[in-house]
C-alpha positions as CSV (number, residue, x, y, z in Angstrom):
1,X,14.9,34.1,9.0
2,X,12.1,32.7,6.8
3,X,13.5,29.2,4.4
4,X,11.1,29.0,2.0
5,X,11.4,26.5,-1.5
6,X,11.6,28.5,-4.8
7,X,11.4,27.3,-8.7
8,X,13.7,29.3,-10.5
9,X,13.9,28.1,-14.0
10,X,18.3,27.8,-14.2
11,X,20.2,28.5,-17.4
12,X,22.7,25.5,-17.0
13,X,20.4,22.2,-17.8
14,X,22.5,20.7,-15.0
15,X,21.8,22.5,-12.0
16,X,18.1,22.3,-10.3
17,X,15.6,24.5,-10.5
18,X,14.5,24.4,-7.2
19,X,16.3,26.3,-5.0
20,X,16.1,26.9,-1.4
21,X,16.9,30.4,-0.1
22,X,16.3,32.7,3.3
23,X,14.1,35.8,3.3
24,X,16.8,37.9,1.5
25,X,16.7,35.2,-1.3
26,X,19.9,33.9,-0.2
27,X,21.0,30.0,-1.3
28,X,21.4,27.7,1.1
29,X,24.3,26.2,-0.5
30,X,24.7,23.2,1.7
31,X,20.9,22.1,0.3
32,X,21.5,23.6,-3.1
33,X,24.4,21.9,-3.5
34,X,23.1,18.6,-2.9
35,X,20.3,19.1,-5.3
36,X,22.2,19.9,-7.9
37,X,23.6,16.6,-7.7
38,X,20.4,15.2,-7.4
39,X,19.6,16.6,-10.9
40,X,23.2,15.4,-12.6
41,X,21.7,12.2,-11.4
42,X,18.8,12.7,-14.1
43,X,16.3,12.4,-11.5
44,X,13.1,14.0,-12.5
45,X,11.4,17.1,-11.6
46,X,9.1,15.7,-9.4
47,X,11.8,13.9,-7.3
48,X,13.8,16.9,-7.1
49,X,10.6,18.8,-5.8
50,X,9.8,16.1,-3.3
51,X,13.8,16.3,-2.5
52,X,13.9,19.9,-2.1
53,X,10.3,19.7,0.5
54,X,12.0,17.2,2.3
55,X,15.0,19.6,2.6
56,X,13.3,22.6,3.5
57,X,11.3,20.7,6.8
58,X,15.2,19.8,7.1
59,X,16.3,23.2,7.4
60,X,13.8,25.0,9.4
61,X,14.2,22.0,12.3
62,X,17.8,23.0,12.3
63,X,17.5,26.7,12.2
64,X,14.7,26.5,15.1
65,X,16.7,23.9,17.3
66,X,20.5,26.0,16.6
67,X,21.7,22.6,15.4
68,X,23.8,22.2,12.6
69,X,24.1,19.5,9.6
70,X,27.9,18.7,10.5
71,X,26.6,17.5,14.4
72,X,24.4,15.9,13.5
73,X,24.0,12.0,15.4
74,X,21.1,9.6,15.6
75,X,20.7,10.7,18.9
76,X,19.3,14.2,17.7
77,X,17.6,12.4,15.0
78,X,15.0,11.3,17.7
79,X,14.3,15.0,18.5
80,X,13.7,15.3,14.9
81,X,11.4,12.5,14.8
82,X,9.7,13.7,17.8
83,X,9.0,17.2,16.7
84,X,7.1,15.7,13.7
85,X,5.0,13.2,15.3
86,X,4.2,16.2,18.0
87,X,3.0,18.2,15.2
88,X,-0.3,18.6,14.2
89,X,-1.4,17.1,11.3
90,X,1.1,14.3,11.9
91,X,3.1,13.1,8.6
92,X,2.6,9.6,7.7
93,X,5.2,6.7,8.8
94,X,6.4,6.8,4.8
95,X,6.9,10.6,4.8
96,X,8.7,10.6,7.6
97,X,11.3,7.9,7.1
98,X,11.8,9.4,3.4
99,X,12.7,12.7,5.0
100,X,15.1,10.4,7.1
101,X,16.3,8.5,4.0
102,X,17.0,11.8,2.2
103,X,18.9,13.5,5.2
104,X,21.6,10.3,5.2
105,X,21.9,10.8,1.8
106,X,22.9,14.5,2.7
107,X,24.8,13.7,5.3
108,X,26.7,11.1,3.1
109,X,27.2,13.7,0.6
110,X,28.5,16.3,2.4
111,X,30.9,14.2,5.0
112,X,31.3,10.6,3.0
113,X,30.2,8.7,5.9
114,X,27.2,7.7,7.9
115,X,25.5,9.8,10.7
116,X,27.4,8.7,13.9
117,X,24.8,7.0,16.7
118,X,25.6,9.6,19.5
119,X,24.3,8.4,22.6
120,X,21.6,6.4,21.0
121,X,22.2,3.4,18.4
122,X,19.5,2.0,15.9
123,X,20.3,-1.0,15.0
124,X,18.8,-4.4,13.9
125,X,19.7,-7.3,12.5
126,X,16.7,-9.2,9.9
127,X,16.6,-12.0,7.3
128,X,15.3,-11.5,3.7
129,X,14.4,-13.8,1.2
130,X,13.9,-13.1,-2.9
131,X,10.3,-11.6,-3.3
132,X,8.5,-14.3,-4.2
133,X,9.5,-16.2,-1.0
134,X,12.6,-18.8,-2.6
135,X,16.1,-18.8,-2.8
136,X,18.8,-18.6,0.7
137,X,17.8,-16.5,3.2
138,X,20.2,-13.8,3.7
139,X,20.9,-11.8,7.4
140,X,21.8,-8.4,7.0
141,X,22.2,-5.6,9.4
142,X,20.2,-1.9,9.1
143,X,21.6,1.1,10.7
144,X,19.7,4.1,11.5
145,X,16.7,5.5,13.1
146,X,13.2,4.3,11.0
147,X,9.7,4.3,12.0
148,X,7.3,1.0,11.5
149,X,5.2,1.8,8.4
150,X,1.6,0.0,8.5
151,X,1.0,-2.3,6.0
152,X,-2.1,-0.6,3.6
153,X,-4.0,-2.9,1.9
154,X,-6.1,-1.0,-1.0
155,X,-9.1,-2.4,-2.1
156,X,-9.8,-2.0,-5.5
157,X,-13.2,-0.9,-6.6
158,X,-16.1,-3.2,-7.2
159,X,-17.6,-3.4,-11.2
160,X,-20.6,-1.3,-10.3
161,X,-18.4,1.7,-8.6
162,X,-16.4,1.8,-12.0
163,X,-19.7,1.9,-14.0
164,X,-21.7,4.5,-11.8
165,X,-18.2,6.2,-12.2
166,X,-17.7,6.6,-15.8
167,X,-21.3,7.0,-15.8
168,X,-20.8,10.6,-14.3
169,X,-18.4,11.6,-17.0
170,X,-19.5,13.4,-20.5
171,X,-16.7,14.2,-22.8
172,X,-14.0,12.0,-24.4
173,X,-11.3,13.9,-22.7
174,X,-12.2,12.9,-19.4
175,X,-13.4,9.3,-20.6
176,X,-9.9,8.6,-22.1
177,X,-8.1,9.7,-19.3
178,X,-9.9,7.1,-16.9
179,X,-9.7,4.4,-20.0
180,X,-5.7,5.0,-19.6
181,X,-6.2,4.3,-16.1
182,X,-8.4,1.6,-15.5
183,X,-7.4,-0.5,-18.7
184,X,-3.4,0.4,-19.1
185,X,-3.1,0.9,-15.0
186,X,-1.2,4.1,-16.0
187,X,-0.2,6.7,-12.9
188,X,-1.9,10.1,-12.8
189,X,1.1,11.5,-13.4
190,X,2.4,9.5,-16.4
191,X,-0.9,10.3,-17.9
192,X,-0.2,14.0,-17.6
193,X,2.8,13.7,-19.5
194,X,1.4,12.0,-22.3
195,X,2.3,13.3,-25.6
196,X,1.1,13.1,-28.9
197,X,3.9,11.4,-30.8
198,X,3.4,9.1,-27.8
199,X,0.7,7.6,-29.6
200,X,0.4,4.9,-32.0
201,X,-3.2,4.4,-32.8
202,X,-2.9,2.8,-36.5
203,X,-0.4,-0.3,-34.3
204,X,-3.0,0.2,-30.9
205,X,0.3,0.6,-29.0
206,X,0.9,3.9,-26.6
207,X,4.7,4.8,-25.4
208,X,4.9,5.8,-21.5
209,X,7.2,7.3,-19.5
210,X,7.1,6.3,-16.6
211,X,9.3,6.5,-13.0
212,X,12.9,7.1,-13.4
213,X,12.6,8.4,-17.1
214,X,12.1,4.6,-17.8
215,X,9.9,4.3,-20.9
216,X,7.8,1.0,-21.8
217,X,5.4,0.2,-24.6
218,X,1.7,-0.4,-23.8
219,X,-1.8,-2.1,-26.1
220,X,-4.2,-0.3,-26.5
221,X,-7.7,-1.4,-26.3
222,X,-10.4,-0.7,-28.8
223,X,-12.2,0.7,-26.1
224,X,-9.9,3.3,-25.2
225,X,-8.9,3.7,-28.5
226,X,-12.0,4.6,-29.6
227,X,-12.5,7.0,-27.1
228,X,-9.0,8.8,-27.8
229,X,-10.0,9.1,-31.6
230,X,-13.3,11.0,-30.6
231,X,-11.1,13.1,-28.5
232,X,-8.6,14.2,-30.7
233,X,-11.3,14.5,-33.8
234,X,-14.0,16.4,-31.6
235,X,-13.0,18.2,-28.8
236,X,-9.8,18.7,-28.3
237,X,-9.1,22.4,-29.1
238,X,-6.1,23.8,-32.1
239,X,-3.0,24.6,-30.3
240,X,1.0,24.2,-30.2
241,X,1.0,22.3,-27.2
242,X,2.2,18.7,-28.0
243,X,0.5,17.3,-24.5
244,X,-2.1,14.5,-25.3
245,X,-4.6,16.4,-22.8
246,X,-4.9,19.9,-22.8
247,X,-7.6,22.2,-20.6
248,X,-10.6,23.2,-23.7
249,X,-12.2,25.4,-21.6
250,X,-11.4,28.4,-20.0
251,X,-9.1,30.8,-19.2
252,X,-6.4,27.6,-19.1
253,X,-7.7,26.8,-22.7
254,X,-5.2,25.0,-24.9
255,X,-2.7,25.1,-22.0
256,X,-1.1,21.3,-20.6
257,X,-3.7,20.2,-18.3
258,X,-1.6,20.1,-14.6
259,X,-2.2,17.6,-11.3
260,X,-4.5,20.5,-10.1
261,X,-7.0,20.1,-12.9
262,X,-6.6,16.5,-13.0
263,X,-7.4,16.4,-8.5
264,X,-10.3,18.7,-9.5
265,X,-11.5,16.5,-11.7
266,X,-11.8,13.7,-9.9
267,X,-13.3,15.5,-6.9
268,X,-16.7,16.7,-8.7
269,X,-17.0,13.6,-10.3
270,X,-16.6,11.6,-7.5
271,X,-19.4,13.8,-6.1
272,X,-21.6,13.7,-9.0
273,X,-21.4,9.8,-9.0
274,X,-21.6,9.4,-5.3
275,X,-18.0,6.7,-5.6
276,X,-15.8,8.4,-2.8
277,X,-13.1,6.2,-3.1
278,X,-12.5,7.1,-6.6
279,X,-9.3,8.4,-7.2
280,X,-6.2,7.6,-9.6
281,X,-4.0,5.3,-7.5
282,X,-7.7,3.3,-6.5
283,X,-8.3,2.4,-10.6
284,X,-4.7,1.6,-11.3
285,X,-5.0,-0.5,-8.5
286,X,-8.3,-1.9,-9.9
287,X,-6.4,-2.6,-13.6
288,X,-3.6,-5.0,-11.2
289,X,-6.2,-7.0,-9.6
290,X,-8.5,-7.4,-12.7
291,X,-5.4,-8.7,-14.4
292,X,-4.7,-11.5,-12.3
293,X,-8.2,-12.2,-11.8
294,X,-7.9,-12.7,-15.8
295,X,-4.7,-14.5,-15.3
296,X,-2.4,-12.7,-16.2
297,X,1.5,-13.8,-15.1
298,X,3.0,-11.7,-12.4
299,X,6.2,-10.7,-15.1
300,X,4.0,-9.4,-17.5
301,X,1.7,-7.2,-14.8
302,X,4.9,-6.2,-13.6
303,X,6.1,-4.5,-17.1
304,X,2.5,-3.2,-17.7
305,X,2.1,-1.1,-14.3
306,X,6.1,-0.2,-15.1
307,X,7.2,-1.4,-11.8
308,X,11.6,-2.2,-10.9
309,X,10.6,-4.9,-8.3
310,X,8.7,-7.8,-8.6
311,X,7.5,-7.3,-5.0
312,X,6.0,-4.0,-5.9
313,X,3.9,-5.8,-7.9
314,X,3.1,-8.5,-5.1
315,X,2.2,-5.6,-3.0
316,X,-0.4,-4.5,-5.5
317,X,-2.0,-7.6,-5.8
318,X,-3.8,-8.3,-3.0
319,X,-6.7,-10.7,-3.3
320,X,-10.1,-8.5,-2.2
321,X,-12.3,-10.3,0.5
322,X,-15.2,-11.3,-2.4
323,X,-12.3,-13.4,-4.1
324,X,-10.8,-14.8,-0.6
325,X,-14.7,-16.0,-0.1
326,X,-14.9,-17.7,-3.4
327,X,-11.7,-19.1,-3.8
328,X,-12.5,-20.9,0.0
329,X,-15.7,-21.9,-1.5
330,X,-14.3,-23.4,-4.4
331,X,-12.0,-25.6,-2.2
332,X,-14.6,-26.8,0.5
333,X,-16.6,-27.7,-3.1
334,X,-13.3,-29.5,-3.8
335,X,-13.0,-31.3,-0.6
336,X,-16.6,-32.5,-0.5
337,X,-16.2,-33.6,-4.1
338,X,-13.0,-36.1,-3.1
339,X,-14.5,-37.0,0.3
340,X,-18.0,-38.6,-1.6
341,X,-15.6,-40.1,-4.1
342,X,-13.7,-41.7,-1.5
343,X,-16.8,-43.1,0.7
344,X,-18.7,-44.0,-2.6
């Protein structure tokens, strides 16, 4: 029996549209069910997709091993585990433990209580602290079966890769889009669902929506306001759609421009300008370290990039190894400084 992961656009704004069904197009309606909660919840689309993914590997483990959701323990979550780190390519340490995360939420669901250890028993006591490293330690206690995720430090990129970069690029469209980027550290996917009442140019402000449905209010640059203005007076073509950015050529012409588009844009141009570690996620990270290079307090980066967290913002700034070397060398100028003082 094939599972496969359908979209199927749903008449009643509070169910999910995607559904998970066998190879007669059957619901599963222990999955489907859960989803459906998932969107009264107001979680976006994209969640729900990643949800229903996570789901459908779910599935087809139990359908291939004859277990079922109700017996399940921790002890067969280690078979689980197993079978994806066996398979080839092997998921990541993040994908893994949020296909985890989203099976105890299931399980929760479903029976109101947490999977039962079985044989085996995860469990770990650790002390945490307030994100910036104050405050009274706290010991708490974590249940459950999680893999050790490496800690990925992303360099951002250097002042001449950005320039041979937007060197490469020849229309305002695609100028604007890495303007929004590398200046407003917007997400690929937040620039996507730009829209034009979205912008203010006349008050050089733009409203994003950003993870969670949460909108914030963003300055605009000159720079990139000059860039949108060209856009929207020159090239981008008369339709109905009220996207910001819209494909102007082809057969997708005046259609939304999708993720697709925007992955194949990057690709030739990260070709064309020889910068292969280019990408979306690279120049927002490049906008959170130019900030506090310039400064900036870690509050207001954290409202800029739209982050919950303050130490999802810490995470992001990560000090490159040309600033380690010159903030060393600034303090052995220091120290040399006091010690003549002292001697003289």
């Amino acid at each position: 029996m094939t599972l496969r992961l359908i979209s199927h656009p749903c008449s009643l704004p509070s169910a999910s549209p995607y559904r998970l069904v066998d190879a007669q197009n059957r619901e599963l309606v222990w999955a489907n069910a859960f989803l459906d909660a998932q969107s009264i919840r107001q979680l976006s689309l994209r969640s729900l997709r990643a949800y229903g993914y996570d789901l459908l590997h779910l599935a087809r483990w139990l359908q291939h091993t004859r277990h079922s959701l109700q017996h399940l323990t921790e002890s067969l979550l280690i078979g689980y585990v197993r079978c994806q780190l066996d398979h080839e390519p092997k998921p990541a340490a993040s994908t893994i433990n949020h296909r985890l995360g989203v099976l105890r939420c299931l399980y929760r669901f479903h029976y109101a209580r947490e999977i039962p250890g079985g044989r085996s028993h995860f469990q770990r006591a650790y002390t945490t602290r307030s994100a910036l490293g104050y405050g009274r330690s706290h010991h708490r206690i974590a249940t459950g079966l999680r893999l050790r995720q490496p800690r990925c430090l992303v360099v951002p990129l250097s002042a001449e890769q950005v320039a041979a970069f937007w060197k490469s690029f020849r229309t305002f469209r695609d100028l604007a889009i890495v303007a929004l980027m590398l200046l407003d550290g917007l997400r690929s996917c937040e620039v996507l669902q730009l829209q034009l009442a979205d912008l203010s140019l006349s008050e050089a402000q733009l409203c994003v929506l950003g993870k969670g449905n949460k909108k914030r209010i963003l300055p605009l640059p000159a720079e990139t306001i000059e860039v949108l203005q060209n856009y929207l007076r020159w090239e981008r073509p008369a339709t109905n759609s009220t996207s910001l950015f819209v494909c102007w050529k082809g057969r997708h012409r005046t259609l939304p421009m999708t993720t697709a588009g925007l992955r194949s844009l990057f690709r030739q141009h990260r070709l064309s300008s020889h910068i292969p570690q280019a990408n979306p996620h690279r120049f927002r990270h490049t906008f959170g370290s130019d900030m506090v290079r310039a400064g900036i307090s870690l509050p207001a980066l954290m409202h800029l990039m739209g982050h919950t967290q303050i130490r999802t913002t810490l995470r992001y700034v990560q000090l490159a190894p040309q600033d380690v070397w010159r903030e060393y060398a600034r303090a052995v100028a220091q120290q040399v400084h006091l010690s003549s003082s002292v001697t003289s």
